[in-house]
C-alpha positions in Angstrom: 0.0 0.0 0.0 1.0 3.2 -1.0 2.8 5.9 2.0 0.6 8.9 2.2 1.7 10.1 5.5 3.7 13.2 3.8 0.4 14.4 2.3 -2.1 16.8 4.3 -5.6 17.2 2.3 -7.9 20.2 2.3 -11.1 19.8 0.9 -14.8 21.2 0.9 -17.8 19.8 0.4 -20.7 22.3 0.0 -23.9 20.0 -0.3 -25.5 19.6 3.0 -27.4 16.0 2.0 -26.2 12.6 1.1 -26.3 12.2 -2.1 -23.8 9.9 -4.8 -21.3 13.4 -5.1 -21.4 13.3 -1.7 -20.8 10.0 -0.4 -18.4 9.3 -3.7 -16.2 12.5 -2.1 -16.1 10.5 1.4 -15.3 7.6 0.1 -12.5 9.5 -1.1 -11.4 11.0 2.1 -11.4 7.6 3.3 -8.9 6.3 1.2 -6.3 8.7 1.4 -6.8 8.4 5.6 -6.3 4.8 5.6 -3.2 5.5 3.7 -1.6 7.9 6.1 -2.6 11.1 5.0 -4.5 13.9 7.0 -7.4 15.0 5.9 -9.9 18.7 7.0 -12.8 18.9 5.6 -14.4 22.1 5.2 -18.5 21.3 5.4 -21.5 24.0 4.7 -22.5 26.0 7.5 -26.3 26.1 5.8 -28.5 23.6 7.6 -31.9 21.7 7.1 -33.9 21.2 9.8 -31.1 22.1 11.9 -29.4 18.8 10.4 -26.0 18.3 7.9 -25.8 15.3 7.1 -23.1 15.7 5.2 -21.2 17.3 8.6 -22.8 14.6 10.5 -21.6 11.6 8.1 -18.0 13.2 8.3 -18.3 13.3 12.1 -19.7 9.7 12.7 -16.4 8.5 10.9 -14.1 11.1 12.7 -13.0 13.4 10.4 -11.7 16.7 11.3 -13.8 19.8 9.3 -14.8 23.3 10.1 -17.7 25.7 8.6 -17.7 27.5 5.2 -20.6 30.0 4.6 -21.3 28.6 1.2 -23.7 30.7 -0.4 -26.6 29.3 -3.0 -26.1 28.7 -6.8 -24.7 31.9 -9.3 -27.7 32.4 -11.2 -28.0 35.7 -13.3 -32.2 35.1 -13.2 -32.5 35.4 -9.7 -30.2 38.3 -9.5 -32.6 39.9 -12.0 -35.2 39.3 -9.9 -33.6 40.0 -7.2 -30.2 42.1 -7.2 -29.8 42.1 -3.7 -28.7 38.3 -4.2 -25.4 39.4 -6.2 -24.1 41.0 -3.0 -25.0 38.4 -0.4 -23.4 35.9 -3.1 -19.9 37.8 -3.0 -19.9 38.6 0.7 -20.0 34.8 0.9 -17.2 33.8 -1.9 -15.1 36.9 0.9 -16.0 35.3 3.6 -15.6 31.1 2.6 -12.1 32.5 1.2 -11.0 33.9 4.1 -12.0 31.5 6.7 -10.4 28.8 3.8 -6.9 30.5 3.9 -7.1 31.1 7.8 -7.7 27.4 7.8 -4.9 26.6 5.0 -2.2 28.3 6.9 -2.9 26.4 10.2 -3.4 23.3 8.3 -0.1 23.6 5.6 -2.0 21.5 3.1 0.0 19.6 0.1 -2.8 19.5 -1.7 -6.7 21.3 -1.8 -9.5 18.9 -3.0 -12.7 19.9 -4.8 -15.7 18.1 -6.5 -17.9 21.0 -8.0 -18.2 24.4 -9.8 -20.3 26.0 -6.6 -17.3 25.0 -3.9 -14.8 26.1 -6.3 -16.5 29.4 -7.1 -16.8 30.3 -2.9 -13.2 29.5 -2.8 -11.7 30.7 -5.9 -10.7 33.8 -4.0 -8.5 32.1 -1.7 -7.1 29.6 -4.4 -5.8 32.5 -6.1 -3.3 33.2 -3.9 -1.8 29.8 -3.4 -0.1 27.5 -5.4 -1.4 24.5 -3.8 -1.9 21.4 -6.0 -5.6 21.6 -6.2 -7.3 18.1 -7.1 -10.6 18.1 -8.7 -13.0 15.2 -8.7 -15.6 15.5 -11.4 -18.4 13.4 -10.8 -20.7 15.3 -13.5 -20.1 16.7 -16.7 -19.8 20.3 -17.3 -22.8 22.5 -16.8 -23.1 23.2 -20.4 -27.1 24.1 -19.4 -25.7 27.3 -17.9 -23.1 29.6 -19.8 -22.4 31.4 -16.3 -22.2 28.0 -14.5 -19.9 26.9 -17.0 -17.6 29.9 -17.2 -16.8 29.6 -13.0 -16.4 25.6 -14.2 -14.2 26.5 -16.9 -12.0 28.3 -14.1 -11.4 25.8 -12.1 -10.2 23.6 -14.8 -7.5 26.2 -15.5 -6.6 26.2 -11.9 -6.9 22.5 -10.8 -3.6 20.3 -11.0 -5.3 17.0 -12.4 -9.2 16.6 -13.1 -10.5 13.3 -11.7 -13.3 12.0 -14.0 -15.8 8.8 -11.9 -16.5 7.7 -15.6 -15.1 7.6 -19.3 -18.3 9.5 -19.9 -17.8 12.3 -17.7 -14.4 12.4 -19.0 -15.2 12.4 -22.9 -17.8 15.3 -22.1 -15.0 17.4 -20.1 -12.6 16.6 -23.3 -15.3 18.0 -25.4 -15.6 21.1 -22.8 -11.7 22.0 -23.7 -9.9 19.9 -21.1 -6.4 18.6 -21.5 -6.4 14.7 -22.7 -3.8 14.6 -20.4 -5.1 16.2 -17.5 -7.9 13.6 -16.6 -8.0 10.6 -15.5 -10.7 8.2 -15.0 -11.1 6.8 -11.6 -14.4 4.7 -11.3 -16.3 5.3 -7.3 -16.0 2.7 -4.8 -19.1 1.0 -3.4 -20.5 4.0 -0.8 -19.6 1.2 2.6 -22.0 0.7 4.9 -22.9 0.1 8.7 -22.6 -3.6 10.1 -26.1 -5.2 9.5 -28.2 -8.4 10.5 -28.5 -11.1 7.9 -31.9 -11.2 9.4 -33.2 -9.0 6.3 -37.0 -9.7 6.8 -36.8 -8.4 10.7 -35.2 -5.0 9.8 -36.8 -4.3 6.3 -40.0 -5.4 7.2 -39.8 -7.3 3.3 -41.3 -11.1 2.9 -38.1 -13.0 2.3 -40.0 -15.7 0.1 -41.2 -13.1 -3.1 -39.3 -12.0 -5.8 -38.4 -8.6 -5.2 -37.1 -6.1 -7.8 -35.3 -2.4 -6.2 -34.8 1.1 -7.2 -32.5 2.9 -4.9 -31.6 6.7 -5.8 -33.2 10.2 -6.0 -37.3 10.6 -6.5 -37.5 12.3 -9.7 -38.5 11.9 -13.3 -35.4 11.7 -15.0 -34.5 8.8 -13.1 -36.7 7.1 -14.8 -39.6 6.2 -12.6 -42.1 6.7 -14.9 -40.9 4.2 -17.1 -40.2 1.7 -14.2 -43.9 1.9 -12.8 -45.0 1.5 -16.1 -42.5 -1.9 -17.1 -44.0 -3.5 -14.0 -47.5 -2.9 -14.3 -47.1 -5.0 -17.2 -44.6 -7.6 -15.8 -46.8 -8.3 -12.9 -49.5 -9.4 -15.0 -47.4 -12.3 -15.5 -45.7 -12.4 -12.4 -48.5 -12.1 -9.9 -46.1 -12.3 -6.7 -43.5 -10.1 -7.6 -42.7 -6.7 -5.7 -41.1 -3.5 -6.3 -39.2 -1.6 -3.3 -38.5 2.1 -4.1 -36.1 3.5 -1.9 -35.1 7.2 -2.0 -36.3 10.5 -0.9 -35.7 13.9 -0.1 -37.1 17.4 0.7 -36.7 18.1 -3.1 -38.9 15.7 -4.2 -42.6 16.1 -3.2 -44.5 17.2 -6.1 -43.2 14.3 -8.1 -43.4 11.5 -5.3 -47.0 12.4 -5.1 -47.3 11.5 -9.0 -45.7 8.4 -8.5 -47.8 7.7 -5.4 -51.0 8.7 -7.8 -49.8 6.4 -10.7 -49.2 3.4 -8.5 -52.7 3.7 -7.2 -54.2 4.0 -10.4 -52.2 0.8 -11.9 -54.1 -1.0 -8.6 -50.4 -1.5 -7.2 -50.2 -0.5 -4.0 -49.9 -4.1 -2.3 -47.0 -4.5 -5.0 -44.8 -1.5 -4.9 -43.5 0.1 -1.6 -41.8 3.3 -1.1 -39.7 3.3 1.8 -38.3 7.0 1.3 -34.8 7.5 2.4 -33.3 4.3 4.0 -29.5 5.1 4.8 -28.3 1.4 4.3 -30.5 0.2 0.9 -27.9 -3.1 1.3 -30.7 -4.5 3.6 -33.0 -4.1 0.7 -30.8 -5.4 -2.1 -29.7 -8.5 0.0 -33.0 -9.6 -0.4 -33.7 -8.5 -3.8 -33.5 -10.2 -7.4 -32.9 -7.4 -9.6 -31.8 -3.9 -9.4 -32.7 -1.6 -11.7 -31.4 2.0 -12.7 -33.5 3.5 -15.8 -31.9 6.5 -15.7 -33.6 8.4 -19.1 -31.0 11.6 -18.4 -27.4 10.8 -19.5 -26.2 10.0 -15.4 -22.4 10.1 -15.0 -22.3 7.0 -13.2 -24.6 5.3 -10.5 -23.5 4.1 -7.3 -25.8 2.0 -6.4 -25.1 -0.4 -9.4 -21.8 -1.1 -7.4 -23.3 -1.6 -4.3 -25.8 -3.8 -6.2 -22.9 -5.7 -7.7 -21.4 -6.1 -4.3 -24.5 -7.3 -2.7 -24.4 -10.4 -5.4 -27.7 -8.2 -7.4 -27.6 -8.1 -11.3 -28.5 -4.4 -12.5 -30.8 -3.7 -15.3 -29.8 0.1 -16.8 -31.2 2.2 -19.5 -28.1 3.0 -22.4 -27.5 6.2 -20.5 -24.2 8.1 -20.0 -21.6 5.9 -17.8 -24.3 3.3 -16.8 -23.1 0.8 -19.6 -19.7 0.9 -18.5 -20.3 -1.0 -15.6 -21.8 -3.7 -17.2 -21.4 -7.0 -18.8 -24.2 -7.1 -21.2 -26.4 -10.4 -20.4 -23.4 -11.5 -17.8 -24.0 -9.4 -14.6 -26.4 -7.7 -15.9 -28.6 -6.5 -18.8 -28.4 -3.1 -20.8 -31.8 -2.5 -22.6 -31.5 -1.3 -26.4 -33.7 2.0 -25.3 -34.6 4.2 -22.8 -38.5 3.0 -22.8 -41.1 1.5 -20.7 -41.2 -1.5 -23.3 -37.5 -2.0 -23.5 -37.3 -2.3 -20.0 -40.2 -4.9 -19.6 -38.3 -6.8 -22.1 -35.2 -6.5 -19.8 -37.0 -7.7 -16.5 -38.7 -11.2 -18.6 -35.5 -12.1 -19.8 -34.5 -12.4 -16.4 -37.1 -13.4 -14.1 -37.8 -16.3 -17.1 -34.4 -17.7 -16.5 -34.2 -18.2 -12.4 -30.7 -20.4 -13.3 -29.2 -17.8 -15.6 -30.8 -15.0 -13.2 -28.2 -16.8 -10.0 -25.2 -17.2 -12.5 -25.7 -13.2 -13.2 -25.4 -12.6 -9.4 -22.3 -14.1 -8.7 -21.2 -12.5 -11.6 -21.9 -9.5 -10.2 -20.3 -9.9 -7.4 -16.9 -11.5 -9.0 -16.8 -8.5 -11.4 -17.3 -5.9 -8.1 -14.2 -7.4 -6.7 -11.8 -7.4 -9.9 -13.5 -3.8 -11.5 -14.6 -2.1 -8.6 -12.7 -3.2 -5.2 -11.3 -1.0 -2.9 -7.4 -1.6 -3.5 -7.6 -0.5 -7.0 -9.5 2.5 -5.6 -7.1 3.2 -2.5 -4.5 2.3 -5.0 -5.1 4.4 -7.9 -6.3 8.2 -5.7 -2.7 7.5 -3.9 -1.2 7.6 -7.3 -2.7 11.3 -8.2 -1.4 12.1 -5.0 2.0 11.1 -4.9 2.4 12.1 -8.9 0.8 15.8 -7.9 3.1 16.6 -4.7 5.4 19.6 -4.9 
């Protein structure tokens, strides 16, 4: 294992919820920990509820971090609505740069850490006056929706040392946005680990061990898909009377749409059939017991987390052909990529499945074999120490 004890990390993390960029960043600071190096983590001082969980999360597992004022997003729409907004936003870009540097010359970091245009724009300030090796982990592709977004993105590409792309996706788009060839490199995410649990699935979950069970785990919202999926299994269940669908996600974002989902389920007669169980902090009690996963992503996603916890919970995945999804998977081996991004396509996908229950167990432990030799956590721990060592001054 690679000697990081020489290497002192800054980072920031401005989202205050757990989301894949979030958890993918930890994972992160994980790494580089259990390899010797020191890591402060700079978390938003913005709360919800009165509740971080980002701060929280970082906490639980011991990490050292301290508050940034991170204001909201740059956009010129609601400054034109609202002008007062500009100055609030550059009081806060003063004040997160100031308390940053304060922290950087206590701290003597080697290198500063990143992961998004917002933390980098609150910062920029302070990063303009040091030379520190500044690591960026991109785990979207540019904001090409937003020409202002872009232009504080653009930015930090010109300052950052080496960009850190979770997918060959994510890198071919930031190629495309005028990075370097040379200055990314792809480093898939590790599986998000989680808490010890019981093998006693049906006791904590409340699920019936003895029915096939298909889950979605990720974010409420219509371009994940869930149209499509309600759709697919209204017409799978037809066939396969027993079968259930556990939707797992949710967060204050997502109301108006979860009540259209909750008023589609009821008017497809399934609501003995498909459960959601809102946000569930360990979904591997759910896919321990589950037969399929399934992430029909109809938006081009950078990559999916949950497909590796999936894989490492023994789970094939069935994805729509969308952004870095196909990349982790072996068409028809541990897993099955539909031809389309359609309600029909992915009914198609779930029958060539269930109708094969030996084929189904052979894509499992496929799953899990490729998890281990793709996705593992040396080549993860092994591959961020390399940036790091290549990167120090």
């Amino acid at each position: 294992m690679p000697d990081l004890s020489n290497v002192r990390v800054i980072a920031a993390i401005n989202g205050i919820e757990l989301f894949g960029h979030e958890r993918g960043n930890i994972e992160v600071f994980k790494s580089l920990r259990a390899q010797g190096a020191e890591v402060l983590v700079g978390v938003s001082s913005r709360t919800h509820d009165g509740a971080n969980l980002v701060e929280h999360e970082l906490h639980r597992l011991e990490f050292s971090t301290f508050l940034l004022p991170f204001g909201p997003q740059w956009s010129i729409q609601w400054v034109k609505k609202d002008p007062r907004i500009a100055i609030t936003n550059v009081m806060a870009l003063i004040r997160c740069s100031w308390i940053f540097l304060k922290k950087s010359r206590d701290f003597r970091p080697t290198h500063v850490q990143l992961g998004s245009p917002l933390a980098y724009s609150y910062l920029s300030l302070a990063l303009s006056f040091t030379r520190v090796p500044l690591i960026y982990r991109m785990g979207d592709c540019p904001p090409f929706d937003s020409p202002f977004n872009l232009r504080i993105w653009n930015m930090a590409m010109r300052r950052c040392t080496r960009v850190i792309a979770n997918s060959k996706f994510v890198r071919a788009s930031a190629i495309t946005a005028g990075v370097a060839k040379d200055k990314i490199t792809v480093i898939h995410n590790l599986a998000p680990s989680t808490n010890d649990v019981s093998d006693n699935v049906s006791e904590k979950s409340g699920l019936d061990k003895n029915s096939q069970r298909l889950i979605y785990a990720g974010a409420i919202s219509e371009q994940k898909g869930l149209v499509e999926l309600i759709t697919a299994f209204a017409i799978v269940s037809e066939k396969y009377v027993d079968l259930r669908l556990d939707i797992l996600g949710g967060s204050r974002y997502d109301s108006p749409f979860r009540q259209q989902i909750i008023e589609m389920i009821a008017e497809h007669g399934l609501e003995d059939k498909i459960i959601l169980h809102g946000h569930v902090d360990d979904p591997s009690i759910f896919l321990r017991n589950a037969s399929i996963h399934i992430a029909p992503s109809v938006w081009d996603e950078p990559f999916a987390n949950v497909v590796l916890e999936a894989k490492k919970d023994s789970v094939p995945s069935i994805i729509f052909p969308s952004g870095g999804l196909p990349e982790m998977i072996h068409h028809q081996v541990d897993g099955y990529i539909c031809k389309e991004r359609t309600a029909d396509a992915l009914v198609e996908g779930i029958l060539w499945m269930l109708d094969g229950p030996e084929r189904l167990a052979l894509m499992g432990k496929a799953a899990f074999k490729d998890s281990e030799m793709r996705f593992g956590p040396e080549r993860f721990m092994y591959e961020w120490a390399n940036i790091y060592l290549e990167t120090a001054r």
